[in-house]
C-alpha positions as CSV (number, residue, x, y, z in Angstrom):
1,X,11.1,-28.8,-99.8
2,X,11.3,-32.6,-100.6
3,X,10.8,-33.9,-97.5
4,X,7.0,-35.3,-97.8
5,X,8.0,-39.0,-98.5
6,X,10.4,-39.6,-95.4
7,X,7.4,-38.9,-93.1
8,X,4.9,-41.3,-95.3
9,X,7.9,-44.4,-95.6
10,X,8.6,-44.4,-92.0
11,X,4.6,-44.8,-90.9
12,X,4.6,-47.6,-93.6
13,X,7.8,-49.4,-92.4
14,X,6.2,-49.0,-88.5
15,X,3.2,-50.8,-90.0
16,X,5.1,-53.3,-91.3
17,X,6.7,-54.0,-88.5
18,X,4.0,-53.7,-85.9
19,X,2.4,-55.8,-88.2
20,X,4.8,-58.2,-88.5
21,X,5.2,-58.5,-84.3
22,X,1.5,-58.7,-83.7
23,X,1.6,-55.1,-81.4
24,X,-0.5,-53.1,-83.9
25,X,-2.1,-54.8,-87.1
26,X,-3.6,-53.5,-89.8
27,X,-6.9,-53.9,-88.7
28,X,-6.5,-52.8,-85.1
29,X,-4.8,-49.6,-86.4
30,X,-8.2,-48.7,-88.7
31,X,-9.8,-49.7,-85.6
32,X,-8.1,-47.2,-84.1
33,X,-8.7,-44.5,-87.0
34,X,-12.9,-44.6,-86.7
35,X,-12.8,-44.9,-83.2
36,X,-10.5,-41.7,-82.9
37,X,-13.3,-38.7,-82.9
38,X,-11.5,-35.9,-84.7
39,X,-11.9,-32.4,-83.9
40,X,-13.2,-29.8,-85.9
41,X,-10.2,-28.8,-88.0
42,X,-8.6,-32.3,-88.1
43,X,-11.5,-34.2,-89.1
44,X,-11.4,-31.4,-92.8
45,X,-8.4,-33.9,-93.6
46,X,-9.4,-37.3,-92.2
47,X,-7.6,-39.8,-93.5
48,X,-9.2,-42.8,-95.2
49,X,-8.7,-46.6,-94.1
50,X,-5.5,-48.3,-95.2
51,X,-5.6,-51.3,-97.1
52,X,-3.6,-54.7,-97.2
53,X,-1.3,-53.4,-100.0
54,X,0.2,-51.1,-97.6
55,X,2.2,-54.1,-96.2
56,X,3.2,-54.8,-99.7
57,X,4.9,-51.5,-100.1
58,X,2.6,-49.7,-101.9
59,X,2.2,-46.2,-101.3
60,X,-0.4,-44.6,-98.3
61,X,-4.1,-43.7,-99.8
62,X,-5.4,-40.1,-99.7
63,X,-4.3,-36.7,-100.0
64,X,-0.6,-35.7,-99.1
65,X,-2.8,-33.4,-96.3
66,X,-4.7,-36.4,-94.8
67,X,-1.5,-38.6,-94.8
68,X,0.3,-35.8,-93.4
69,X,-3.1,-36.2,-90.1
70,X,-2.2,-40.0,-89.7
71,X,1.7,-38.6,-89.3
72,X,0.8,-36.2,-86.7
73,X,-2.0,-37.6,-85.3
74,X,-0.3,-41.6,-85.1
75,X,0.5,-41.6,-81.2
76,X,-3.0,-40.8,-80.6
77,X,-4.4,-43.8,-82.4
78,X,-1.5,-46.4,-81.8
79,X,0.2,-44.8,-79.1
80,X,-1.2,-46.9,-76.1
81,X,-0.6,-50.5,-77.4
82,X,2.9,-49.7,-78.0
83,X,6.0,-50.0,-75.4
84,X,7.6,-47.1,-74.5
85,X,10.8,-48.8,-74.5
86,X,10.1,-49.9,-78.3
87,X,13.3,-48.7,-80.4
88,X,11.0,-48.4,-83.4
89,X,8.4,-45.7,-81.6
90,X,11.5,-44.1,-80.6
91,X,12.9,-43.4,-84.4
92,X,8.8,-41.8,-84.7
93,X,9.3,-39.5,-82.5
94,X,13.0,-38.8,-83.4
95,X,11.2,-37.9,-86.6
96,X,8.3,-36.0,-85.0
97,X,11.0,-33.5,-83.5
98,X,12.4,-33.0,-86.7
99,X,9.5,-32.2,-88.8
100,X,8.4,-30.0,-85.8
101,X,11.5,-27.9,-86.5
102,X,11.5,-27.9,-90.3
103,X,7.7,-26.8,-90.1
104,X,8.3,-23.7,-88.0
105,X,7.9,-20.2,-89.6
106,X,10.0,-19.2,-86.9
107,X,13.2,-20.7,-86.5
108,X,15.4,-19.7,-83.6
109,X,19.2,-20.3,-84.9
110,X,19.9,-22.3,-81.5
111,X,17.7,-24.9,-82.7
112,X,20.0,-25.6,-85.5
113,X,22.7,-27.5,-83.4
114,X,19.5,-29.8,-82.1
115,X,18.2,-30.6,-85.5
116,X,21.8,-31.2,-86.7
117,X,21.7,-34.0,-83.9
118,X,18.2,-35.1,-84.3
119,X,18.6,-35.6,-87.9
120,X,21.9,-37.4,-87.2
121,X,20.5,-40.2,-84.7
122,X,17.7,-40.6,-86.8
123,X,19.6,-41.5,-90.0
124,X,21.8,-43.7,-87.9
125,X,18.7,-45.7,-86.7
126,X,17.1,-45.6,-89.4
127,X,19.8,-47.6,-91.1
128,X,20.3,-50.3,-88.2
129,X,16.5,-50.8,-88.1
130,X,15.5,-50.9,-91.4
131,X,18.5,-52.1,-93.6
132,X,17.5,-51.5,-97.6
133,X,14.7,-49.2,-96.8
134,X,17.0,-46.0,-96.5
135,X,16.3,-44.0,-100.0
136,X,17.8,-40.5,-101.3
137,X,14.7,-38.4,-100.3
138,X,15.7,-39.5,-96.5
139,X,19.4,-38.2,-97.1
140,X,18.6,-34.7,-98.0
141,X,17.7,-34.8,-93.9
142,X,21.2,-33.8,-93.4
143,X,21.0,-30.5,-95.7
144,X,18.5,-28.7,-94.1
145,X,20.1,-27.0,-91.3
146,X,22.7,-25.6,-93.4
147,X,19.8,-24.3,-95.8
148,X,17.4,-22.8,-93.2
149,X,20.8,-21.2,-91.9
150,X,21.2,-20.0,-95.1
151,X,17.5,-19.2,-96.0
152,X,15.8,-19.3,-93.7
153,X,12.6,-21.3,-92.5
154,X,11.9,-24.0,-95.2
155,X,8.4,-23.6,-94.1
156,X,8.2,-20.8,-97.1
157,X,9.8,-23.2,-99.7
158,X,7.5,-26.1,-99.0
159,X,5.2,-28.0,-102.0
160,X,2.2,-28.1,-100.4
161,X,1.0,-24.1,-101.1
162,X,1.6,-24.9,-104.3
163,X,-0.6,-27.9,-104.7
164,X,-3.8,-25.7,-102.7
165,X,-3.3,-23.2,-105.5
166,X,-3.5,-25.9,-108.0
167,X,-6.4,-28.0,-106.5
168,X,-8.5,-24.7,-107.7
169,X,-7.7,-25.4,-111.1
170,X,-8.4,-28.5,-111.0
171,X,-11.5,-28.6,-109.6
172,X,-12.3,-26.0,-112.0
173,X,-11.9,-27.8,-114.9
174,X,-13.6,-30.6,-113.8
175,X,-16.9,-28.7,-114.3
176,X,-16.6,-26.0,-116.7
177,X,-16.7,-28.7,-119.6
178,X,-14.4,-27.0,-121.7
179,X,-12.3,-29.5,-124.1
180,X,-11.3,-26.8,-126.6
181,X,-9.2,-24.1,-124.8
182,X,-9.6,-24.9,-121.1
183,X,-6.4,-23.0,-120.4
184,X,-8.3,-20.1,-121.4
185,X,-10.7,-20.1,-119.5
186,X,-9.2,-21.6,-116.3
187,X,-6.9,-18.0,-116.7
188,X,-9.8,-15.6,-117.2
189,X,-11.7,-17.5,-114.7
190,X,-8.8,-17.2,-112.6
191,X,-7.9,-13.3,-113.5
192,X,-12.1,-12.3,-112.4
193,X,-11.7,-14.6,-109.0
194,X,-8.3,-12.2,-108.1
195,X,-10.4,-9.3,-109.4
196,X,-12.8,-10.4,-106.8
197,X,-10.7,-10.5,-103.6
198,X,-9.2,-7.3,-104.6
199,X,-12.2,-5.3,-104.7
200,X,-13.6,-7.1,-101.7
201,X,-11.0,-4.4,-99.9
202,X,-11.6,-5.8,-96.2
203,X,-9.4,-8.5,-94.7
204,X,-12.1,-9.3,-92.5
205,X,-15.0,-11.8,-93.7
206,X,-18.5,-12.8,-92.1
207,X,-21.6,-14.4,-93.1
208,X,-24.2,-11.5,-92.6
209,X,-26.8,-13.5,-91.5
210,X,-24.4,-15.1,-89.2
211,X,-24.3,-12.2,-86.4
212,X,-26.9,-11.5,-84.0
213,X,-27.0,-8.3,-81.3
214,X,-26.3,-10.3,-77.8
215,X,-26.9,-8.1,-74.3
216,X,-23.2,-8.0,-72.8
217,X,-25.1,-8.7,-69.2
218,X,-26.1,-11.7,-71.2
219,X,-22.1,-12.4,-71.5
220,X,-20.8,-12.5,-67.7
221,X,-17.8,-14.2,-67.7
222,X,-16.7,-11.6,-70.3
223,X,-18.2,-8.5,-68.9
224,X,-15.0,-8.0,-67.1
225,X,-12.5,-9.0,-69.6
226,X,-13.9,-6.8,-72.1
227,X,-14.8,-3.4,-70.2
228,X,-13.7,-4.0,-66.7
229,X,-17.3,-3.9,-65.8
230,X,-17.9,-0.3,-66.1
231,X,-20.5,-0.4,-68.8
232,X,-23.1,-3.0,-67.8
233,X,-25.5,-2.0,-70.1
234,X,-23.7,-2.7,-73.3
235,X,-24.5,-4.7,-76.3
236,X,-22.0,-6.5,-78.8
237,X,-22.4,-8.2,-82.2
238,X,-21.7,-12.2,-81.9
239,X,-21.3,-14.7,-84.5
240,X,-19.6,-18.1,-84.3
241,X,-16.8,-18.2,-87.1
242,X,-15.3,-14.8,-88.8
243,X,-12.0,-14.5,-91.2
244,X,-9.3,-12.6,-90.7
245,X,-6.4,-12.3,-92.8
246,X,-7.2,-15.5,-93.9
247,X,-7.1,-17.4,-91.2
248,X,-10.4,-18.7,-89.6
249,X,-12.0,-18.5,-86.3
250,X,-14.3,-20.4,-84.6
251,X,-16.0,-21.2,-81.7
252,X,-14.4,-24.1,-80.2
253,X,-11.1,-23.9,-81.7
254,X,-8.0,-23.8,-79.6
255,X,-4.5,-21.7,-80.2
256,X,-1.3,-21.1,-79.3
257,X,-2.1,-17.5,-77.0
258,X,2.0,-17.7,-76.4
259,X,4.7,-19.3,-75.4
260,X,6.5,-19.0,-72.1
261,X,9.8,-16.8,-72.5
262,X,12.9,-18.8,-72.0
263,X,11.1,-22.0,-71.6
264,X,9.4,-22.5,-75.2
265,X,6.2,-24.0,-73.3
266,X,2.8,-22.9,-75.0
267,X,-0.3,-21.4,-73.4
268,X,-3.5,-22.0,-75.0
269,X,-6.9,-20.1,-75.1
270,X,-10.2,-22.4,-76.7
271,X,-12.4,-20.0,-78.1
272,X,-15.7,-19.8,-76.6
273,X,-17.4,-16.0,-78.2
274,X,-16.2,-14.1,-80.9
275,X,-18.0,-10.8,-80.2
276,X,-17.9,-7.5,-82.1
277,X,-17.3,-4.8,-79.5
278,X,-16.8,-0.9,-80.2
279,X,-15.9,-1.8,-83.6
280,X,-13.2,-4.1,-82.8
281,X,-13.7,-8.1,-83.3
282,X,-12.0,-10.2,-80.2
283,X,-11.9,-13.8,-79.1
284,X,-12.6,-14.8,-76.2
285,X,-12.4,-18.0,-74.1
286,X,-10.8,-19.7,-71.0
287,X,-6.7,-20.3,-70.6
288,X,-5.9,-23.9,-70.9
289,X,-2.0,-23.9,-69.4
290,X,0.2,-27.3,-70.6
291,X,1.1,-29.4,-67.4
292,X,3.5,-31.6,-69.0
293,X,4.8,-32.9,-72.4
294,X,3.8,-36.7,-73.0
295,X,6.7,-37.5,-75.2
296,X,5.5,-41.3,-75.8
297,X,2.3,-39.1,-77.3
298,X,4.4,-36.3,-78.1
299,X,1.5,-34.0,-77.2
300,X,0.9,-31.4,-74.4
301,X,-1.1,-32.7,-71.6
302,X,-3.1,-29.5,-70.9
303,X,-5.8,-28.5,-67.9
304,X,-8.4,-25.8,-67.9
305,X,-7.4,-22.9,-65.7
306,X,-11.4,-21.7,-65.4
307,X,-9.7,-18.0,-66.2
308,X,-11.3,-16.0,-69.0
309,X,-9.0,-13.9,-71.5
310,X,-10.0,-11.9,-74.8
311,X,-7.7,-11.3,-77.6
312,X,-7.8,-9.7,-80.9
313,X,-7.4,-12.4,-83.7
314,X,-3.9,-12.0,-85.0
315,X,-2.3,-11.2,-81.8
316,X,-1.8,-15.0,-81.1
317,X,1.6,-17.0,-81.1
318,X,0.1,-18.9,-83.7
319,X,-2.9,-18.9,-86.2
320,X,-2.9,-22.9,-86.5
321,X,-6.6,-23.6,-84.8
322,X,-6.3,-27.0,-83.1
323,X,-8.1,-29.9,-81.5
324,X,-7.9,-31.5,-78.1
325,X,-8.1,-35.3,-77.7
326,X,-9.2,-37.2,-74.5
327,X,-7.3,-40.6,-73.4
328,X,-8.9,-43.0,-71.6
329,X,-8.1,-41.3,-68.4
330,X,-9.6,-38.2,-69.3
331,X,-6.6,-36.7,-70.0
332,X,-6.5,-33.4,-72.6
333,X,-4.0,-33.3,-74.9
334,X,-3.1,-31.4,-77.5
335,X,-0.7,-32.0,-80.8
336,X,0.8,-29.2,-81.9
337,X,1.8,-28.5,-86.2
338,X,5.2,-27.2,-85.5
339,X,7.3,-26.2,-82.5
340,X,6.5,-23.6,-80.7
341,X,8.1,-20.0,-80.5
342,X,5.4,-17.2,-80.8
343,X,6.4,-13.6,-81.5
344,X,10.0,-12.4,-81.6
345,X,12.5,-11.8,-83.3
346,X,14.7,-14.7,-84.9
347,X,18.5,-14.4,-82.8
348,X,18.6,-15.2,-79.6
């Protein structure tokens, strides 16, 4: 899926021209970047200042991951100094909607008619803005409806999988000092790592010394979530970050619990415990319920509902873990990776 560079140009042309009309230089924008305090998971891929060049065409710095942050994570550096009436900011976000689409594992087929459209208006102001700076990579836009139509979410044809698998081999060889046969070794190196995971023979992955035996009377705001409060006396296992089918958990992480029927609005949960009980592993933590969508943001606006759920890991609409970010009203918001669907089936 070829579709890394459209994202990437269109930050640098809106730096270019925020540049160019004194809303958002260069300077104020990695301003913005240090001052931003990234959460947990975001701050894994933080992105690295931009330099001068950028307004000289040259490419973005840093990893296709951390330039793939500033992309989602640009309204909430930049988005207050610039007017929501700006035609520029408004080709962004045209562009936000569509990568939210193309990113989706789940695809509902009603959502091809509005991508159709999105991509549509976005070519067509991409063109009137930017004369010269349309390029070929842009163009394949129009293509992708017909292909997830025809096979389905590009999320599973995407680059970027690819490249994690590679960045093991290449930081293998940077320290095995091998200059004779390094493919070689890199393979039997890489055949005894599989051999590894195989035997492990448990999905399920926790530092040992990580646990500790916690009271569940200790634990009140989940005494009733977890056993109704019939069995007071109880103790569970605790730790604050497990795997499960590969995808982490920890403490202070927020997901997707689900997503409204009918109304594709997302419920989250931030994880507050992760607790062992009965031989069964569960999250737990308060509901945070979305009270609006900020579209110049294009984030949820969320609010703690003070109400306490547990959930098995897995059983959420969506294992992307994700951040919340204050304004300077003290407003929560939260960007999402992809739109949201949650379990289900595909047809409407």
């Amino acid at each position: 899926m070829m579709f890394w560079k459209a994202p990437f140009h269109t930050i640098k042309l809106l730096l270019q021209k925020f540049q160019g009309e004194k809303i958002v230089t260069l300077h104020k924008f990695n301003t913005q970047l240090n001052k931003l305090c990234f959460g947990q998971n975001d701050k894994k891929h933080k992105p690295v200042p931009l330099k001068e060049s950028v307004l000289r065409d040259a490419a973005l710095p840093g990893k296709a991951i951390e330039k793939w942050t500033v992309f989602r994570l640009f309204p909430l550096m930049i988005g207050g100094f610039v007017p929501k009436d700006s035609p520029h900011w408004h080709l962004y976000l045209l562009l936000l909607n569509i990568c939210d689409i193309i990113l989706a594992p789940q695809i509902k087929l009603s959502w091809l008619g509005y991508l159709s459209s999105l991509i549509s208006e976005f070519l067509a102001e991409l063109q009137l803005l930017f004369p010269g700076k349309f390029t070929p990579k842009t163009h394949y836009f129009v293509h992708y409806p017909r292909l997830i139509h025809e096979f389905g979410p590009l999320r599973a044809h995407w680059c970027i999988r690819f490249e994690a698998k590679h960045l093991y081999f290449k930081h293998l060889s940077s320290v095995v000092c091998n200059f004779q046969n390094i493919s070689l070794t890199l393979a039997k190196r890489y055949q005894m790592h599989q051999c590894y995971d195989i035997q492990k023979g448990t999905a399920t992955a926790v530092a040992p010394d990580a646990c500790r035996e916690v009271p569940l009377s200790k634990l009140q705001a989940l005494k009733e979530v977890i056993t109704s409060g019939d069995i007071p006396n109880e103790t569970v296992w605790k730790t604050e970050k497990i795997v499960i089918d590969s995808t982490t958990y920890k403490v202070g992480d927020l997901f997707v619990l689900y997503v409204v029927h009918g109304e594709e609005v997302p419920i989250f949960v931030k994880v507050l415990h992760i607790v062992k009980y009965r031989g069964q592993w569960l999250a737990c933590g308060l509901i945070y319920t979305s009270t609006h969508f900020e579209e110049h943001l294009h984030a949820y606006c969320v609010q703690n509902t003070r109400k306490w759920v547990a959930f098995k890991p897995g059983d959420e609409a969506d294992f992307h873990p994700l951040d919340a970010y204050t304004d300077v009203n003290d407003n929560l918001f939260i960007t999402l990776h992809h739109k949201p669907l949650g379990h289900g089936v595909l047809e409407d």
